[in-house]
BATOR-865892 format. One record per residue (C-alpha): residue in three letters; x, y, z. Coordinates in steps of 0.1 Angstrom, whole numbers, plus 2048, in hexadecimal, padded with zeros to 3 digits. Layout:
% BATOR-865892
ALAXYZ
...
//
This chain:
% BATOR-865892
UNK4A25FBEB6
UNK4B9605E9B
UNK4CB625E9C
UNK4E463EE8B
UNK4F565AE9A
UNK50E66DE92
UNK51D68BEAC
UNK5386A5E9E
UNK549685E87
UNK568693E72
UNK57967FE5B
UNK59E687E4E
UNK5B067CE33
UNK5D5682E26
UNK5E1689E04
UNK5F4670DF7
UNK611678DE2
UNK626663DC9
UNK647678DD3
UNK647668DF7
UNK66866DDFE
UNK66B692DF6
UNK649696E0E
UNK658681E2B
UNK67569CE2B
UNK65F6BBE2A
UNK6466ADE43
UNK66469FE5A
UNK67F6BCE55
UNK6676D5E51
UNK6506CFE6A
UNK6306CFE53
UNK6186B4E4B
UNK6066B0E2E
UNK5E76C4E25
UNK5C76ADE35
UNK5A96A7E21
UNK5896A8E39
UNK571690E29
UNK555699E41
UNK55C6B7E5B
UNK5436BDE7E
UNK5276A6E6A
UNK50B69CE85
UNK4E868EE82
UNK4D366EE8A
UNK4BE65AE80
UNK4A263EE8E
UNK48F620E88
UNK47F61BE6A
UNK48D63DE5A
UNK4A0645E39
UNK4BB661E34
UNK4C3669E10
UNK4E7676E10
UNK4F068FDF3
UNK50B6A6DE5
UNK5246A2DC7
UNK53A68ADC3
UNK55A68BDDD
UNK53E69FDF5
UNK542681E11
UNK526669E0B
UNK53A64DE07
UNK550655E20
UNK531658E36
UNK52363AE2E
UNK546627E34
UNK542633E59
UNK525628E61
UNK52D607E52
UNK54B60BE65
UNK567605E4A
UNK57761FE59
UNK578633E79
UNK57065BE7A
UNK58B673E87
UNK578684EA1
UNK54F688EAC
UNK541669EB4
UNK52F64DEA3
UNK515636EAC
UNK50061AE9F
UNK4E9606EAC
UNK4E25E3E97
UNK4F25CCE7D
UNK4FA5E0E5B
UNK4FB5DBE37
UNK50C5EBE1D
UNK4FF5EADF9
UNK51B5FBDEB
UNK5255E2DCD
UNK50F5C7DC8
UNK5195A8DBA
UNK53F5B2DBE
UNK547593DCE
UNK53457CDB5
UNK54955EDA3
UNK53E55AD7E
UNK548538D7C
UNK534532D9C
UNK50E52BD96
UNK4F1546DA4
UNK4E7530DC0
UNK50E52BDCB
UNK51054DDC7
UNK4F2553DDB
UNK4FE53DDF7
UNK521550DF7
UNK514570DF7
UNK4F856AE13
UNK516560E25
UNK527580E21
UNK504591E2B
UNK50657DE50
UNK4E9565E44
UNK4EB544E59
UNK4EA520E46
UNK4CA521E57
UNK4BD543E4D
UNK4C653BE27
UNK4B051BE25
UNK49652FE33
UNK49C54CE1D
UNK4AE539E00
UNK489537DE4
UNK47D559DF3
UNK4A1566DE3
UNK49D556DC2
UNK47A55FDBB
UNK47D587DC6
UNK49D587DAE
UNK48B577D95
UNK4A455FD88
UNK49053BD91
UNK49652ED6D
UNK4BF537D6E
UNK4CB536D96
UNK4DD514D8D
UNK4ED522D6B
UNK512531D6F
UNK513555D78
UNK52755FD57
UNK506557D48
UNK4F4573D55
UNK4F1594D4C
UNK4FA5B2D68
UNK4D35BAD6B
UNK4D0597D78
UNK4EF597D89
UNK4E45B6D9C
UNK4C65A9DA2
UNK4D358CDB5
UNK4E759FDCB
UNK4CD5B9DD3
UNK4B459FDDC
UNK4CE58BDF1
UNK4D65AEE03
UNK4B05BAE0C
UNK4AC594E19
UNK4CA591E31
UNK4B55A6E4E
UNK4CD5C1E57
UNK4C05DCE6A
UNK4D15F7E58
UNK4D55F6E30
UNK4F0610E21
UNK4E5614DFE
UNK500624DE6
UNK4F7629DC2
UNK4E2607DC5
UNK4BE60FDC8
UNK4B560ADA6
UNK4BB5ECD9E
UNK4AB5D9D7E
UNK48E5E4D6C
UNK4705F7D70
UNK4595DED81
UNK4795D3D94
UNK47F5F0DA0
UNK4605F5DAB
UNK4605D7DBF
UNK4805DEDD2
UNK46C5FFDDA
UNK4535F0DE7
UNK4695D6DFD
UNK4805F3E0C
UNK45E602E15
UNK4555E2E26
UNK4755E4E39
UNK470607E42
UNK4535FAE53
UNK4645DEE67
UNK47C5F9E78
UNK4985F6E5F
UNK4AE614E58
UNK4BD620E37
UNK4D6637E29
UNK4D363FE06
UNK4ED64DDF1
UNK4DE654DCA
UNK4E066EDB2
UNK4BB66DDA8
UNK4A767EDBD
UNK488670DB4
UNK49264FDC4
UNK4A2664DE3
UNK483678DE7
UNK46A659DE4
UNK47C643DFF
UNK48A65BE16
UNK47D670E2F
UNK49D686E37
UNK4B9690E22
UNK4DF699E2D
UNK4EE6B2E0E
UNK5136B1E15
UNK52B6CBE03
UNK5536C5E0B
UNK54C6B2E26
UNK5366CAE3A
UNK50E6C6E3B
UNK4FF6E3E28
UNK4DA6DAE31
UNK4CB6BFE47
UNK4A66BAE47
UNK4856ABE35
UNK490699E15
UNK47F6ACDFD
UNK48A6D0E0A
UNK4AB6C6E08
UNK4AE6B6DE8
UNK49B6CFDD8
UNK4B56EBDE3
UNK4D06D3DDC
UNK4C26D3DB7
UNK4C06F8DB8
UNK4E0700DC6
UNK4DB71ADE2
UNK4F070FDFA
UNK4DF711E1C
UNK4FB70CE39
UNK4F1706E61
UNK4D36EAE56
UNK4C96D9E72
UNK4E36CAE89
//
């Protein structure tokens, strides 16, 4: 079964400065190092099957940074991490679309990249096309389309490639209404089949109607750990509430 923990996980960065030079002497001769930047500090929580953690906070809180770990783009300081299944980040989709390449090459290229076998896309390959709605222009070149459809395409490619744990940054809504209101219904559908998902979004209405818990992150540190819409509701109001639950 899928899981998601995290135990004590700090993540450190360094300030970079264009002056490297005069910083390499004062760090070397003068014995200090350059002030750290803790992107998330002591953060701990888990999550199960068939569960969905809404992540919040302003921007440079440590949600992306967050998600990065889990997808394991990069490796935390201290605490430790695991996770239990195949993941998928949907952090910019359609970045590695080719407009001169057609929808279904780019399809095919992008499955790829989603760890679909040859196999799995034939299987897979009309079921694709028809959620994304683009039947009538899949063979047209990709410059053709507008970045609704584009989107589209590379959000129904994601939901189909069967990873057990979606990251979701920024890319819930996706299309229109009634599009969006399928993709709702099909990340509900793989709630059901045991699927996990972390959801990063700025609208809590869409936090609040697909997730059950909610992570509000302030400099790093959680503030408040708990049932979604407790959590984003004090988020909106902005009473911090620090020692939520580990």
């Amino acid at each position: 079964m899928p899981r998601v923990r995290f135990e004590r996980v700090t993540k450190i960065y360094r300030r970079q400065s264009r002056q490297f030079f005069w910083r390499f002497l004062v760090e070397t001769l003068g014995g200090r190092r350059s002030e750290p930047i803790y992107a998330l500090r002591e953060v701990s929580f888990e999550i199960g099957a068939g569960r969905a953690l809404a992540i919040i906070g302003r921007n440079g809180a440590g949600k992306s940074t967050l998600l990065s770990l889990v997808a394991g783009l990069t490796a935390p300081d201290s605490g430790a991490i695991e996770v239990d299944g195949r993941v998928l980040a949907l952090l910019e989709l359609g970045s590695g679309f080719h407009p001169d390449l057609t929808g279904a090459e780019n399809l095919r290229v992008n499955a790829a990249l989603c760890g679909l076998t040859r196999r799995q896309l034939r299987q897979r390959f009309d079921e694709i096309v028809e959620f994304a709605e683009l039947a009538d222009f899949i063979d047209e070149p990709l410059r053709t389309y507008s970045q609704g459809m584009i989107l589209r395409l590379a959000f129904s490619v994601a939901i189909h490639a069967g990873a057990d744990i979606l990251l979701l940054d920024e890319m819930i809504a996706v299309g229109d209404m009634d599009f969006q209101r399928k993709s709702f219904r099909r990340i509900r559908q793989m709630k059901q089949q045991g699927r996990i998902l972390l959801c990063v979004s700025h609208v809590p209405e869409i936090l609040k109607e697909l997730c059950e818990e909610a992570i509000w992150l302030e400099s790093g540190r959680i503030v408040q750990y708990g049932p979604a819409e407790e959590v984003i509701d004090a988020y909106a109001g902005g009473a911090p509430l620090y020692g939520g639950r580990p």
